[in-house]
C-alpha positions in Angstrom: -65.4 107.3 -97.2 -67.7 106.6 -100.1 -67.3 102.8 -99.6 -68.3 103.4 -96.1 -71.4 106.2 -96.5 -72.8 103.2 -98.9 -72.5 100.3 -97.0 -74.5 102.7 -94.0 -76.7 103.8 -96.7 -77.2 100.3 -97.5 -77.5 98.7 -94.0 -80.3 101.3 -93.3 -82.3 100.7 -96.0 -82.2 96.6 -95.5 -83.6 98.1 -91.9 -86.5 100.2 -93.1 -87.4 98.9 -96.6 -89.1 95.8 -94.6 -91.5 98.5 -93.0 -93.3 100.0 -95.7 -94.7 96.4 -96.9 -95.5 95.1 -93.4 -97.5 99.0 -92.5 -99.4 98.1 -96.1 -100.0 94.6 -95.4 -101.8 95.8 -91.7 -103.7 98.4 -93.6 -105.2 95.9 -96.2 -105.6 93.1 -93.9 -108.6 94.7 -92.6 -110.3 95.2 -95.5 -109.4 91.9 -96.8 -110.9 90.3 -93.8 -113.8 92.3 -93.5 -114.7 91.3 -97.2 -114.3 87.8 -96.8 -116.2 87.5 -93.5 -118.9 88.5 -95.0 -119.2 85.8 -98.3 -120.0 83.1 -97.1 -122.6 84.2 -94.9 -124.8 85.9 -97.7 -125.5 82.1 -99.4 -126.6 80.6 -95.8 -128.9 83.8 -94.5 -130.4 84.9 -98.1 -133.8 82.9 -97.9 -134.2 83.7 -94.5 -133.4 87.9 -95.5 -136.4 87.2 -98.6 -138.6 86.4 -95.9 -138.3 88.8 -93.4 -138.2 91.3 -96.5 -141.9 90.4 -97.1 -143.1 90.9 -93.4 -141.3 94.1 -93.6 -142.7 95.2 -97.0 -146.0 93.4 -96.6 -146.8 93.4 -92.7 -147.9 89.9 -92.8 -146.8 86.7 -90.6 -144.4 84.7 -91.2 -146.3 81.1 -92.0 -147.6 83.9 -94.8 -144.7 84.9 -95.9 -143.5 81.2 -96.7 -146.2 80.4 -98.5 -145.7 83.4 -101.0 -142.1 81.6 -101.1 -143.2 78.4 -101.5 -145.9 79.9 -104.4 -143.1 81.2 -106.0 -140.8 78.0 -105.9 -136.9 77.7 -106.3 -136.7 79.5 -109.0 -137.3 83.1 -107.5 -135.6 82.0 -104.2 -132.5 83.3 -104.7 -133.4 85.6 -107.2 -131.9 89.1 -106.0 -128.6 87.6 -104.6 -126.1 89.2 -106.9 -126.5 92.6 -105.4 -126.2 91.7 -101.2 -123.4 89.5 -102.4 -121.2 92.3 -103.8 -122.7 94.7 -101.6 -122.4 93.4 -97.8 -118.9 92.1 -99.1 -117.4 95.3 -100.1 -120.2 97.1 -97.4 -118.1 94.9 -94.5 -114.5 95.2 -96.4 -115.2 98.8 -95.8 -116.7 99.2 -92.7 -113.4 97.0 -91.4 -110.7 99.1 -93.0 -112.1 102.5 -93.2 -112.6 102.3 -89.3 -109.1 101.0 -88.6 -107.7 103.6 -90.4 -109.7 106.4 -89.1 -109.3 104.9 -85.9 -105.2 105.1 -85.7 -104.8 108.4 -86.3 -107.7 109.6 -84.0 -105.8 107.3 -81.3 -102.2 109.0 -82.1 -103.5 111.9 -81.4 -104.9 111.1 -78.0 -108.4 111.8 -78.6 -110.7 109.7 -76.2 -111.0 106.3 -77.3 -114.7 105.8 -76.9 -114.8 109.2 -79.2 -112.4 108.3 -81.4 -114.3 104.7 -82.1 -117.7 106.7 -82.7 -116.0 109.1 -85.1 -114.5 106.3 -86.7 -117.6 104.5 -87.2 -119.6 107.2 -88.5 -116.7 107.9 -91.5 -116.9 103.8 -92.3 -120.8 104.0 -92.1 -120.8 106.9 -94.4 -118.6 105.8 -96.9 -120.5 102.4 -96.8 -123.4 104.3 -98.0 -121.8 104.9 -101.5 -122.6 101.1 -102.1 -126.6 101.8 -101.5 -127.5 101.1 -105.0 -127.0 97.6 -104.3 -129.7 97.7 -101.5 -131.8 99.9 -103.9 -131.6 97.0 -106.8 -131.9 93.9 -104.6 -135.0 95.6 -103.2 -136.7 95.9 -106.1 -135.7 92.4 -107.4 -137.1 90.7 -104.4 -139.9 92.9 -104.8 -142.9 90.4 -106.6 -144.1 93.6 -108.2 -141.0 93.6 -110.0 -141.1 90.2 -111.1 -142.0 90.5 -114.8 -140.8 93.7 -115.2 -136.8 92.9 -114.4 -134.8 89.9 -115.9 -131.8 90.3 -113.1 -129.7 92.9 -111.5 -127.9 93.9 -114.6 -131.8 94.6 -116.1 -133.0 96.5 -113.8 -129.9 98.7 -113.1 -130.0 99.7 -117.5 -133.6 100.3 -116.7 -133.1 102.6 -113.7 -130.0 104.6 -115.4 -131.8 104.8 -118.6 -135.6 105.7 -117.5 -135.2 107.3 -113.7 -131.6 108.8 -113.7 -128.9 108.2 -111.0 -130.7 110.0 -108.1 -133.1 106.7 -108.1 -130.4 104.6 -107.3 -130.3 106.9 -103.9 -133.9 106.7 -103.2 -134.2 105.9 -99.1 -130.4 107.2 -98.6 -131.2 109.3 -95.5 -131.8 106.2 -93.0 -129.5 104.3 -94.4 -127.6 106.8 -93.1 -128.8 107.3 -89.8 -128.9 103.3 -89.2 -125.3 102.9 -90.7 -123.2 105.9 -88.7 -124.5 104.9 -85.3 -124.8 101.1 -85.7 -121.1 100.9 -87.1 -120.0 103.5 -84.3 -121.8 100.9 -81.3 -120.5 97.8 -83.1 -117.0 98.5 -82.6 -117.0 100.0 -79.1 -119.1 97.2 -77.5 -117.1 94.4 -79.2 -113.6 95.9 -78.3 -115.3 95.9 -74.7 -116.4 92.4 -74.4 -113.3 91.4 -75.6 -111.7 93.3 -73.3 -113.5 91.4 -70.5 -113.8 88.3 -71.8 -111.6 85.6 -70.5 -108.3 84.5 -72.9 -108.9 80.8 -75.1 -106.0 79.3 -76.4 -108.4 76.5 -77.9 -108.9 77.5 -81.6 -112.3 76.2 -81.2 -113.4 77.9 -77.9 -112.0 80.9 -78.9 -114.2 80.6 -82.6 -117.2 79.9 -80.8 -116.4 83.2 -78.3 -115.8 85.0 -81.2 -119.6 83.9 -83.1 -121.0 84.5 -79.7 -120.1 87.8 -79.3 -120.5 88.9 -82.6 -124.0 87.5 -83.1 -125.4 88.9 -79.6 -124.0 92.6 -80.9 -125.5 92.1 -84.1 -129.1 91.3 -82.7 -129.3 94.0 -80.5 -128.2 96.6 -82.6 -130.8 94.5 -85.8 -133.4 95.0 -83.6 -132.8 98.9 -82.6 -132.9 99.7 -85.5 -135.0 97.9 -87.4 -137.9 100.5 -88.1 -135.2 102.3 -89.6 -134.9 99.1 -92.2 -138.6 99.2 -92.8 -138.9 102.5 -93.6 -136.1 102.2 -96.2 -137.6 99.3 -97.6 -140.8 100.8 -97.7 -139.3 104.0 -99.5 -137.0 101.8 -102.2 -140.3 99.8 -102.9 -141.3 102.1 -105.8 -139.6 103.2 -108.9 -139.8 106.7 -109.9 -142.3 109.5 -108.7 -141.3 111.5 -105.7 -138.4 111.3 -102.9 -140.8 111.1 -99.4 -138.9 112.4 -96.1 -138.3 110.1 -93.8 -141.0 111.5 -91.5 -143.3 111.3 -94.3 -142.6 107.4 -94.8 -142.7 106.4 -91.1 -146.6 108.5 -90.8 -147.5 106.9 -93.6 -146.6 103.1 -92.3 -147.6 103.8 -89.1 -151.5 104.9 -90.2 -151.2 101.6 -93.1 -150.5 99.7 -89.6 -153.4 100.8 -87.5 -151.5 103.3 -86.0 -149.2 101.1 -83.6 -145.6 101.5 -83.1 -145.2 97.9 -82.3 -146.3 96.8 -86.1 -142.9 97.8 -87.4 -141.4 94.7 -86.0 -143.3 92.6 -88.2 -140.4 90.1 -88.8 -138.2 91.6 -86.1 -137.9 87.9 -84.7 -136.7 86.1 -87.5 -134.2 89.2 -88.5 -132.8 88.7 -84.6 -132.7 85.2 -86.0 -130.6 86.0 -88.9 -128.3 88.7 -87.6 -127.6 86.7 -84.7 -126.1 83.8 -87.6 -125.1 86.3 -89.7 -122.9 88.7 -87.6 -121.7 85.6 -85.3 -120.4 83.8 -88.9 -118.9 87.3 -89.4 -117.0 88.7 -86.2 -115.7 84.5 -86.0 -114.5 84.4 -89.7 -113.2 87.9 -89.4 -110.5 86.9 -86.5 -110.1 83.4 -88.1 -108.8 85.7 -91.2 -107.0 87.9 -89.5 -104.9 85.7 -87.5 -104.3 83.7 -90.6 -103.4 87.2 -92.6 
């Protein structure tokens, strides 16, 4: 009896022990691929985010913009980069595995699925928020105010803990989280739907180049909405120190600086269509490359 209750002890366990590794290896896979879609993309798109940054921060065109780049010469170009590189790498690992797995649960328990994806979008977009600082250093680095003043991203984070405290490294967190909740939420539900209806390639290539399609016509559309949302933020993690300005506050105040015209807070809305439409089609194509490789 004892030779018998172990050998079905251990014939169950060489059943279920395989399991537990395979549930993990699901559960990281997202992360993992969410992270590395977003690497390489950061080294192609980063001039092109420098100039739309200065048509956000400055208002000014984009032949105008290049010339301050051009003033400025190689050496500044990619000045800034350390932050989005660790940022939209962990911002994307994130937004990948903390909506799959707020997702599965919400689906287990039969909640609607379009209200289960928005739920799970807003917990990954809030979460992603925690990684602002980033945003809030690379701003100021790419900043030409800041030039002088900060040696890198290491600098000017001592500078900001030592002189301003940790609530500076926050400044402009309200619409970062009210552009990354909703965006996140729209993101996955359209994608899951145009996937849905979008016709089966067995061609590695075909289906790659469905996959960048799809992913850079979600990411220009939801770039675009909500883009004043960007500006403001940009406008609000601009200084250093001094007071926290409301949201409302920040948007009056750009909107009389640009003569009072809704339509100036696209300056640059056409070259950021331009770069989330690379960026987010390098992404959602890399991500399922990943994933079907992991």
């Amino acid at each position: 009896m004892a030779e018998g209750g172990l050998l079905e002890e251990h014939c169950v366990s060489e059943v279920i022990m395989p399991v537990e590794p395979t549930v993990l290896q699901e559960q990281w896979k997202e992360f993992i691929c969410g992270g590395g879609s977003a690497f390489c993309n950061i080294v192609i798109s980063y001039p092109l985010n420098k100039i739309i940054f200065r048509q956000m921060m400055h208002g000014v065109e984009t032949t105008r913009a290049l010339n301050q780049l051009q003033k400025e010469g190689f050496t500044y170009l990619y000045r800034g980069m350390l932050p989005p590189l660790l940022q939209r790498s962990l911002s994307m690992s994130i937004m990948f595995g903390v909506y799959n797995q707020s997702l599965q649960p919400l689906l287990q328990q039969k909640h609607d699925p379009y209200v289960a994806k928005t739920i799970a979008g807003f917990v990954a977009g809030c979460v992603e928020a925690t990684l602002m600082p980033f945003e809030r250093i690379q701003t100021l680095l790419i900043n030409p105010k800041y030039h002088e003043e900060f040696k890198n991203t290491f600098h000017a984070a001592r500078h900001i803990a030592k002189h301003c405290g940790l609530k500076e490294f926050y400044r402009g967190l309200t619409p970062i989280l009210l552009r990354n909740g909703p965006s996140n939420a729209l993101f996955f539900i359209i994608r899951d739907e145009l996937q849905s209806r979008s016709p089966k390639r067995e061609n590695v290539f075909s289906q790659g180049f469905q996959n960048f399609i799809a992913g850079a016509a979600i990411g220009a559309f939801l770039s675009t909405l909500f883009y004043p949302l960007n500006v403001i933020k940009i406008s609000m993690q601009s200084d250093l120190g001094g007071p926290h300005r409301s949201v409302i506050y920040e948007f009056r105040a750009i909107l009389d600086k640009r003569g009072a015209r809704f339509a100036n807070f696209y300056h640059g809305a056409l070259l950021n269509i331009s770069r989330a439409f690379l960026s987010w089609g390098l992404i959602n194509a890399s991500y399922e490359i990943l994933r079907n490789i992991l």
